[in-house]
C-alpha positions in Angstrom: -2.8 99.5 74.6 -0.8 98.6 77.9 -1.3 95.1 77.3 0.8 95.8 73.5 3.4 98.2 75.6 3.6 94.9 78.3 4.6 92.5 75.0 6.6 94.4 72.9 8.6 95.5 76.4 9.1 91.8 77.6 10.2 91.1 74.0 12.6 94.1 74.1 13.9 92.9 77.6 14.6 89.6 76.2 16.2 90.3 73.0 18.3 93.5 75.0 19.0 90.0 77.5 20.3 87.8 74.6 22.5 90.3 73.0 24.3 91.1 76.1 24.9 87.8 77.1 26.6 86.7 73.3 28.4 90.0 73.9 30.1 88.9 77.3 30.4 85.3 75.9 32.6 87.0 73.1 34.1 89.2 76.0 35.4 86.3 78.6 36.6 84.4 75.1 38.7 87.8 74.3 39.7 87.7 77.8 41.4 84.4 77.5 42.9 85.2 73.5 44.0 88.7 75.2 45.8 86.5 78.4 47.9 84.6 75.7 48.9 86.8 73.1 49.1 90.1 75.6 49.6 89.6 79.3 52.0 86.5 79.0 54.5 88.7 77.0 54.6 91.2 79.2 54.8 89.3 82.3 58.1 87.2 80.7 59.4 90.7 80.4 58.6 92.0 83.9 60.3 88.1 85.2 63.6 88.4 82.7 63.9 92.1 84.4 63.4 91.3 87.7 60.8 93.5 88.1 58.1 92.8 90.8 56.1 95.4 91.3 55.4 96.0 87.4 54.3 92.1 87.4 51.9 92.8 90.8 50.4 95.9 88.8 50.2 93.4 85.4 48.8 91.0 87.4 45.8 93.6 88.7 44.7 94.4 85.4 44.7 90.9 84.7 42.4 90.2 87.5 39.8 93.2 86.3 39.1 91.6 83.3 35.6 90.3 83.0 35.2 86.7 84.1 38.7 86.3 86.2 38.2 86.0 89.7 41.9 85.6 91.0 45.6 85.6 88.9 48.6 84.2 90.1 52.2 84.2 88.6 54.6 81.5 90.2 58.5 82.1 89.1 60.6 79.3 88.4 61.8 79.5 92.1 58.8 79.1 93.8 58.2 82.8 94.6 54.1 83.5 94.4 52.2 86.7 93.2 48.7 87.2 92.8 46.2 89.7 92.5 43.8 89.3 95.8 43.2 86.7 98.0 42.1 82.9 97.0 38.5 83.3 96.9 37.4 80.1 98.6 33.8 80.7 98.7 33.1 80.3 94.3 33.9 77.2 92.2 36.1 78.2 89.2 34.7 77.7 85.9 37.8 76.9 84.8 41.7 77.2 85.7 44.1 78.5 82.8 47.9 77.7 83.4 49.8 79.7 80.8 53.6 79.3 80.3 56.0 82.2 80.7 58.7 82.4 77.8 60.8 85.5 76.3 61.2 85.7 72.8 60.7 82.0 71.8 63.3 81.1 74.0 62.8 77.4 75.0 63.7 78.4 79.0 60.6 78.9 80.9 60.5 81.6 83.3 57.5 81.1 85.0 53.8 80.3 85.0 50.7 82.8 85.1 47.7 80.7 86.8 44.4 82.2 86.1 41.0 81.1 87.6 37.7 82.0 85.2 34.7 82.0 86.3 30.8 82.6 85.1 30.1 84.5 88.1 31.3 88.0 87.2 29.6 87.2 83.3 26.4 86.6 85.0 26.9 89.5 87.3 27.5 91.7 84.7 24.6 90.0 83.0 22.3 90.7 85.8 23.4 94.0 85.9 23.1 94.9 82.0 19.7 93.6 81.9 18.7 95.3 85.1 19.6 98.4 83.2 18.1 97.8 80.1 15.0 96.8 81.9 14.7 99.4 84.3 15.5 101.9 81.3 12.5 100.2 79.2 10.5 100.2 82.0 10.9 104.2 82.1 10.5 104.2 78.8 7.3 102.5 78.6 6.2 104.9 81.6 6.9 107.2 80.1 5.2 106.7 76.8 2.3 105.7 79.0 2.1 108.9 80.4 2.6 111.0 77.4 -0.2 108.4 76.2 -2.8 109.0 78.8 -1.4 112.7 78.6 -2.0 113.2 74.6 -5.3 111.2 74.8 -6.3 113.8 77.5 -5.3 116.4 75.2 -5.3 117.4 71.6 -3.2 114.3 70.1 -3.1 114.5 66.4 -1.3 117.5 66.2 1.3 117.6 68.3 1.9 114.0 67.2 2.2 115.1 63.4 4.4 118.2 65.0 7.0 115.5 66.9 6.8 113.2 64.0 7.9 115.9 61.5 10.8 117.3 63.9 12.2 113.1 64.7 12.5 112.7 61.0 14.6 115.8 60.7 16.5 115.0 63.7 20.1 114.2 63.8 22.9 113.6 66.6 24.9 116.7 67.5 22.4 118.9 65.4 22.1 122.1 67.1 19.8 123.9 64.4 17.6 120.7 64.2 17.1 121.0 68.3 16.7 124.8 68.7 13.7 124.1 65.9 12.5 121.2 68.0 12.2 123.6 71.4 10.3 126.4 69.0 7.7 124.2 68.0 4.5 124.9 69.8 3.4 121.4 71.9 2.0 120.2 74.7 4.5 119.9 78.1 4.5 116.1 77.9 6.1 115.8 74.5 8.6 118.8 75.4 10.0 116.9 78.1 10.5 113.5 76.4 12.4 115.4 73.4 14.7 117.0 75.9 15.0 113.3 77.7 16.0 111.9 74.1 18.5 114.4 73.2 20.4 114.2 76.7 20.5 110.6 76.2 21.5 110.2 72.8 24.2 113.1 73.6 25.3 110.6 76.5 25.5 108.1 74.1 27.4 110.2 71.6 29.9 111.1 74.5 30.5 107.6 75.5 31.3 106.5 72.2 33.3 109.0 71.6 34.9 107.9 75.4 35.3 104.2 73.8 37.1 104.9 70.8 39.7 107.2 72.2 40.0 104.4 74.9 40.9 101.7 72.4 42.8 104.0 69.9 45.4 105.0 73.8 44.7 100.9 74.3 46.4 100.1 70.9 48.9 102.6 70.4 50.2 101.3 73.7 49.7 97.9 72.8 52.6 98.6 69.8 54.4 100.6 71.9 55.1 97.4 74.2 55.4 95.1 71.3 57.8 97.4 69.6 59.9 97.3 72.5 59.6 93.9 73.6 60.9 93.2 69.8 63.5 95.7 70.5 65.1 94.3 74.1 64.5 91.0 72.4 66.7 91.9 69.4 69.4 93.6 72.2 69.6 90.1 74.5 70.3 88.1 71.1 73.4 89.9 70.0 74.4 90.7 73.5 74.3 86.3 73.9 76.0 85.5 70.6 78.8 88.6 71.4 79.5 87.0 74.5 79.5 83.6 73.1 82.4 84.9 70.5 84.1 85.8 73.5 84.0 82.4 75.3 84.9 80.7 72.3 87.9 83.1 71.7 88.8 82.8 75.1 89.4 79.4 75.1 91.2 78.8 71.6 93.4 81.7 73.4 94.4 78.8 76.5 95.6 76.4 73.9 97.4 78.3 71.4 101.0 78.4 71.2 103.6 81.2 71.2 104.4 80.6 67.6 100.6 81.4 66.6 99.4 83.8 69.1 99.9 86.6 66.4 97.9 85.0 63.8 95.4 84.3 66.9 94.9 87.8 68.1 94.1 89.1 64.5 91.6 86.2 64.1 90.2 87.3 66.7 90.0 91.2 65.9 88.7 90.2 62.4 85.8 87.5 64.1 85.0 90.9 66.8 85.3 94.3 64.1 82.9 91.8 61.3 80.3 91.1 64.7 80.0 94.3 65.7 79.7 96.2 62.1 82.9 98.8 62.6 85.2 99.7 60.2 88.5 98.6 62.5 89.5 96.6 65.6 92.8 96.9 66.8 94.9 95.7 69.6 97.8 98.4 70.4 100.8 98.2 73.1 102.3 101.6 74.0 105.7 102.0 75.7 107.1 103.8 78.7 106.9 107.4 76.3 103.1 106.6 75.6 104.8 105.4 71.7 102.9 102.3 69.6 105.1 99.8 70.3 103.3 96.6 69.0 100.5 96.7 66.4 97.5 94.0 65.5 94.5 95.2 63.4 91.6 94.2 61.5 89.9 97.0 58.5 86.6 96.4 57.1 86.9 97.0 52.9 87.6 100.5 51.8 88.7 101.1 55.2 92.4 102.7 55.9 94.8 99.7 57.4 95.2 100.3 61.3 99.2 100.6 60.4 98.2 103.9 58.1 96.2 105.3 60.5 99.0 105.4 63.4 101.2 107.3 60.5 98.0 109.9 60.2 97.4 110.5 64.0 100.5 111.3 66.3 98.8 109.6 69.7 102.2 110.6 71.5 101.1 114.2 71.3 97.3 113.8 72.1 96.3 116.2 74.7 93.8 114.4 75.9 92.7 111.0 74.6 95.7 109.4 75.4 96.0 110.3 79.2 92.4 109.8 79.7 93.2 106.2 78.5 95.9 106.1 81.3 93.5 107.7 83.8 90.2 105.5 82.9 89.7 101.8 82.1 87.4 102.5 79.5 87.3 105.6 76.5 84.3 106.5 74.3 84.8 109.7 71.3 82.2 110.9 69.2 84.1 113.5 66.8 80.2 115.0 66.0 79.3 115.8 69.8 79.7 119.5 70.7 83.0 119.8 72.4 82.6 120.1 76.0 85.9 118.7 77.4 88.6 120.3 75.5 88.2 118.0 72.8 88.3 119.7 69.8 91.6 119.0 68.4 90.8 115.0 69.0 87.5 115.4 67.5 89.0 117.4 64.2 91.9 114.7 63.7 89.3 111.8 64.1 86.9 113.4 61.8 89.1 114.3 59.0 90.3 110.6 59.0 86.7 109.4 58.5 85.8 108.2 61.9 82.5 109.4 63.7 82.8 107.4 67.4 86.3 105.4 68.8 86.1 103.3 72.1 88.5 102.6 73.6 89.2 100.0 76.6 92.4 99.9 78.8 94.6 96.4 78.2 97.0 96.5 81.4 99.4 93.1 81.2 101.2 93.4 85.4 104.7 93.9 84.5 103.9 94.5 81.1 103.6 97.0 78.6 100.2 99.5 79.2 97.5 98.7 75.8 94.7 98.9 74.6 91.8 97.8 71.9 89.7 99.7 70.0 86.9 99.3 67.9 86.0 103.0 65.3 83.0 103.4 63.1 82.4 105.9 60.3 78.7 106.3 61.0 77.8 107.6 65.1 77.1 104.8 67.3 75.6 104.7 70.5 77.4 102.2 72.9 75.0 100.2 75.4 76.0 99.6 78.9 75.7 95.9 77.9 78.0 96.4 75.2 81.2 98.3 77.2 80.9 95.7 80.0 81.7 92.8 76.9 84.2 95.2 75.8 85.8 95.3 79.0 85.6 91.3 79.1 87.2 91.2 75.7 90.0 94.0 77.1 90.6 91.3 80.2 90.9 88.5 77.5 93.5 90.5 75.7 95.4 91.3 78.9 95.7 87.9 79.6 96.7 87.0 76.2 99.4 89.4 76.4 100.6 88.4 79.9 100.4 84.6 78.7 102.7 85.4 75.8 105.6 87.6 78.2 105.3 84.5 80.1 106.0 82.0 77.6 108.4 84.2 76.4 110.1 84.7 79.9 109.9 80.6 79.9 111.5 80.7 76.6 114.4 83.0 77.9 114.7 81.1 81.4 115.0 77.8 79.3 117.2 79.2 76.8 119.7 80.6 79.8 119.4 77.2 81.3 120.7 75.5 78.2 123.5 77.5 77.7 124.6 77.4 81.4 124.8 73.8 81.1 126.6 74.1 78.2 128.8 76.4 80.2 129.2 74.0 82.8 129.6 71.0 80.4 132.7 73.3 78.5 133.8 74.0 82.1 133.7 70.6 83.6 135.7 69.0 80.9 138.2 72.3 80.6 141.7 72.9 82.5 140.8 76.1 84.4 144.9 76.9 84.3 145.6 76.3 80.6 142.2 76.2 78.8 143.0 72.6 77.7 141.2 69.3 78.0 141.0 68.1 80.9 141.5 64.3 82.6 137.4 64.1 82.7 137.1 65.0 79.0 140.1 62.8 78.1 138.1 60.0 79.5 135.5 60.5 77.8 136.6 61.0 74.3 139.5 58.4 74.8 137.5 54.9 74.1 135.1 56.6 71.1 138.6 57.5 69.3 140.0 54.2 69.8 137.1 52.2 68.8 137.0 54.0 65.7 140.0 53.6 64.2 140.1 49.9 65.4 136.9 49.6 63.8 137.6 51.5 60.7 141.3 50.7 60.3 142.5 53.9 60.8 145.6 55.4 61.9 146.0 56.7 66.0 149.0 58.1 67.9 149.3 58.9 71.7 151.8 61.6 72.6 152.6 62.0 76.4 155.1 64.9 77.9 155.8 65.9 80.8 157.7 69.0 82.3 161.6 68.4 83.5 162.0 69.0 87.2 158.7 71.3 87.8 158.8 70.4 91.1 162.0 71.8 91.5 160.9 74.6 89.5 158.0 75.5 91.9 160.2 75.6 94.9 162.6 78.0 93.2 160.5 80.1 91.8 157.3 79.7 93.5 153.9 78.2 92.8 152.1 81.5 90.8 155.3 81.4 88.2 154.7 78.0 87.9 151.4 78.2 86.8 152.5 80.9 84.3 154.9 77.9 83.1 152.4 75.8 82.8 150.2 78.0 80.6 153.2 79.0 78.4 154.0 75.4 78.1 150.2 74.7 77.4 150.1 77.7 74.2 153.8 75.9 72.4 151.5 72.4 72.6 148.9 74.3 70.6 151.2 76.1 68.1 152.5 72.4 67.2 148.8 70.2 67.4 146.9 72.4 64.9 144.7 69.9 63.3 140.9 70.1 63.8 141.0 66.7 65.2 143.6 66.4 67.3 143.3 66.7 71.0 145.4 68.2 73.8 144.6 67.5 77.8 146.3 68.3 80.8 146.0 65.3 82.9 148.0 65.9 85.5 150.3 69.0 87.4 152.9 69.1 84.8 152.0 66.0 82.6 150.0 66.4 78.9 148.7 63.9 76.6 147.7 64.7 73.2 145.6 62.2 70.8 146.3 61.9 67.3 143.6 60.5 65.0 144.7 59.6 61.6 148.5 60.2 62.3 150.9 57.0 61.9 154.1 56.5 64.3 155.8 58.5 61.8 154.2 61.8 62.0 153.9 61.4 65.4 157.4 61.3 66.4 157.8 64.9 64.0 155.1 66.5 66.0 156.0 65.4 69.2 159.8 66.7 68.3 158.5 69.9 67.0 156.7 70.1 70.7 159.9 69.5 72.3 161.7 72.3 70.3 159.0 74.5 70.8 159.1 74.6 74.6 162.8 74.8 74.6 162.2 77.9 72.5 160.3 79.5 75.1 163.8 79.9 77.0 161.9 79.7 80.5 165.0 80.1 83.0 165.2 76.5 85.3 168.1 77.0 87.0 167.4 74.4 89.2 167.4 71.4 86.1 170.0 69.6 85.8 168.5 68.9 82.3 169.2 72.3 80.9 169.5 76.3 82.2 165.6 76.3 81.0 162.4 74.5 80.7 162.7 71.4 78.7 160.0 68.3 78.4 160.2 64.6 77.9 158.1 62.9 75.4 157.0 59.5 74.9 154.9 58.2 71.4 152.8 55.5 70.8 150.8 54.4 67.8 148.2 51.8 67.2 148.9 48.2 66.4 146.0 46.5 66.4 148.5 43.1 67.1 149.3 44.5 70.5 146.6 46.9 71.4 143.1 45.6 72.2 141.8 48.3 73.7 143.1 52.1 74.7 144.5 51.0 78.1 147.4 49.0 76.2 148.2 51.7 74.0 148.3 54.2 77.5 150.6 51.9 78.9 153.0 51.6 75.5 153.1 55.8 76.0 153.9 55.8 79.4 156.6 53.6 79.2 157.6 55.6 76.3 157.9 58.6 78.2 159.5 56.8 81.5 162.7 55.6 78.8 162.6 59.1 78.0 163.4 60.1 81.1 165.4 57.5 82.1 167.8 58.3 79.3 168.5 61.7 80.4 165.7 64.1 79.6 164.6 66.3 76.8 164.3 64.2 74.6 161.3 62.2 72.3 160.8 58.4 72.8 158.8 56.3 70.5 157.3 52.9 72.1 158.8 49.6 70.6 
């Protein structure tokens, strides 16, 4: 009979050996599977947040699994973590290198090195089948004993009395073991029933122990992946809403002034569709807090930004407005209970459909005060990451709006610029005394005239005059009244030369020259009479001419002959010989060149 127990237990010990080797085979290849597809995500996670200590704990529970003597995660800067020690003393099975990436992302954040070895499976081995053995072992003692025991005893019938109490037996049966300690038997059996039940109720408790175990193990496992699917989800529309605002940003540094409008509500409409709200709008307020400059973007079946402003007086808020002044950045939510005097901001918002505003301060230095706005009709929570992008796009905006006053100022300085020199060019070519033409401009236009009408064939008259006596007049009456002469003299000349074309200069003190275009010798010498009559009209007392007891003028005319004028210096010198007879023959009087 010992020699069968012997058997059957070295068989039991052998087959108990086998099993729990395959099972820790299966373990240490879950161990790997689990290092991929569970610890590697989390430890990304732990790198992208910066967060050491949770990787040092990660890597811990890494090095507890089954067949992992040591774990180390090496950053992409060089920095080292690991769970213990190198132990130098055991050859690794094998070394697992395993790749550290968020999300998919091609950018590799680090690398978790992980050193497997047999020893701990063996160990564990060892120690299983010592168990198992040593359990067997009492076992088969114990059998033994009850064996020598029963065969010392009466055997058949408390035999039958265990057999029939086994078969009704079941785990967690109270009535089943309160019949079991009635039934009349021997001490032996009594003892190896109650060793049964406490170990199959040990067994029951650690299974129950194991599944709640894994059920905690997976719910947290979803929890993490939920999450990690979650931040994952945030980072991508965090990077593609500040890649919108790079690209804006620099279509904004080479757009002119002429398209900046059409710019800025491209730009609401790219940021209000991204971001899934019903308006984005870009708003300048003037020194009384009033809308002074409107661009907006509205999502379909959504009130126009323009219609809105008409709906909610903003000069009268009581508080939304001011806070805007106060704080760089605003956030409403017309369904929160109303715990800042809010309510009347939170009533006008809702009836006009709109569950959360923010707002973010534009300030342009020297500029109007702004600011841009996004609205939803559903509540929305705003992220931290989200208001800081806000704030970059309220910066882009400000800078938008500062580029355009200075383009504009550039505009205004350049526009000022032109017309000064156009000032200066009128000026520099203008008789500051009379308002006439001056020598400079006479110059100028002179030789263009001439070589016109030589060219074309045209008529072109010279008239020169000049004032009797004005020196005489000046020292009789003074330099200030001779100026006033001068200009009175200067107003007769343009009564008489009314054409569009024809031009008068003063070119020197008293001495005037007017060119004719299109006027022949006879026309000339009418208009340069009229002139002469004219200032004689003016009856200007000249007591000191001997011409006459007022201001009179000498007049010499010339008019083209291409025979005898090459060029406008001949035709000068024909007029000023003109006027020199003129005076030679007594004054006040019109001569026309031979």
């Amino acid at each position: 009979m010992l020699s069968c127990l012997a058997i059957v237990g070295t068989l039991a010990i052998g087959w108990q050996g086998w099993r729990v080797f395959e099972a820790e085979r299966t373990h240490a290849g879950a161990v790997e599977k689990q290092l991929h597809d569970h610890y590697s995500p989390i430890l990304a996670r732990h790198l992208w947040d910066t967060d050491m200590d949770a990787a040092e704990r990660t890597l811990q529970a890494i090095a507890s699994q089954p067949g992992v003597d040591y774990a180390e995660l090496i950053t992409q800067s060089e920095q080292r973590l690991s769970s213990t020690h190198l132990p130098l003393t055991v050859k690794p099975a094998r070394v697992l290198e395993i790749p550290l990436r968020l999300g998919g992302q091609p950018a590799r954040l680090g690398t978790l090195r992980v050193m497997l070895s047999d020893a701990k499976l063996f160990s564990h081995l060892r120690a299983d089948m010592l168990h198992h053995g040593l359990l067997l072992l009492a076992q088969l003692a114990l059998a033994a004993l009850l064996g020598w025991r029963l065969l010392s005893r009466t055997f058949v019938l408390p035999l039958e009395t265990l057999s029939r109490h086994l078969h009704r037996y079941r785990l967690g049966d109270a009535n089943a073991r309160a019949a079991l300690s009635d039934s009349r038997h021997c001490q032996e059996v009594e003892t190896l029933l109650d060793a049964l039940a406490t170990l199959q109720d040990r067994l029951a408790d650690q299974d129950a122990d194991a599944r709640r175990a894994r059920a905690e193990l997976t719910a947290q496992r979803d929890r993490l992946a939920e999450q990690v699917a979650d931040h994952s989800a945030e980072l991508d529309h965090l990077n593609r809403f500040q890649q919108l605002v790079s690209e804006l940003s620099t279509r904004f540094i080479h757009v002119t002034e002429d398209a900046l409008d059409g710019a800025l509500t491209e730009a609401l409409t790219r940021i209000g569709t991204f971001l899934g709200v019903q308006r984005c709008y870009l708003l300048t307020l003037d020194s009384q807090l009033a809308v002074q400059e409107t661009h907006g973007w509205h999502a379909a079946n959504s009130r126009p930004v323009a219609e809105l402003l008409t709906l909610y007086n903003a000069e009268s808020s009581p508080w939304l407005v001011p806070q805007l002044a106060r704080h760089s950045v605003v956030i409403l939510d017309s369904r929160t209970p109303d715990s800042r005097g809010l309510s009347q901001e939170q009533l006008t918002l809702s009836l006009l459909g709109i569950a959360t505003v923010v707002l973010v301060k534009v300030r342009v230095p020297h500029g109007p005060l702004g600011f841009f706005g996004c609205d939803t009709a559903t509540p929305r929570a705003w992220s931290e990451q989200e208001v800081a992008l806000l704030r970059l796009v309220g910066e882009m905006l400000a800078n938008v709006l500062a580029r355009r006053l200075q383009l504009r100022a550039l505009q205004a300085a350049r526009q000022d610029l032109e017309d000064s020199n156009v000032r200066l060019h009128r000026q520099a070519r203008r008789d500051a005394l009379t308002g006439l033409a001056n020598r400079l401009h006479f110059d100028e236009i002179k030789r263009p005239l001439f070589d016109s009408a030589q060219l074309n064939r045209s008529p072109l008259s010279l008239v020169l005059c000049d004032v009797d006596h004005f020196k005489a007049y000046n020292d009789r009456y003074g330099h200030p009244r001779g100026d006033t002469c001068l200009a009175r003299v200067s107003e007769a000349l343009r009564a008489v030369f009314r054409r569009s074309n024809d031009l008068i200069a003063r070119i020197g003190g008293e001495e005037f020259v007017v060119i004719l275009p299109g006027a022949d010798r006879e026309l000339a010498m009418e208009l340069a009479e009229e002139m002469r009559e004219a200032v004689a009209a003016l009856d200007i007392e000249h007591t000191a001419s001997p011409v006459a007891p007022h201001v009179t003028v000498s007049v010499g005319v010339a008019t083209l002959d291409l025979a005898r004028h090459p060029d406008i210096e001949a035709l000068i010198d024909d007029v000023d010989s003109a006027l020199y007879r003129a005076k030679q023959q007594g004054r006040n009087r019109v001569i026309g060149a031979d």
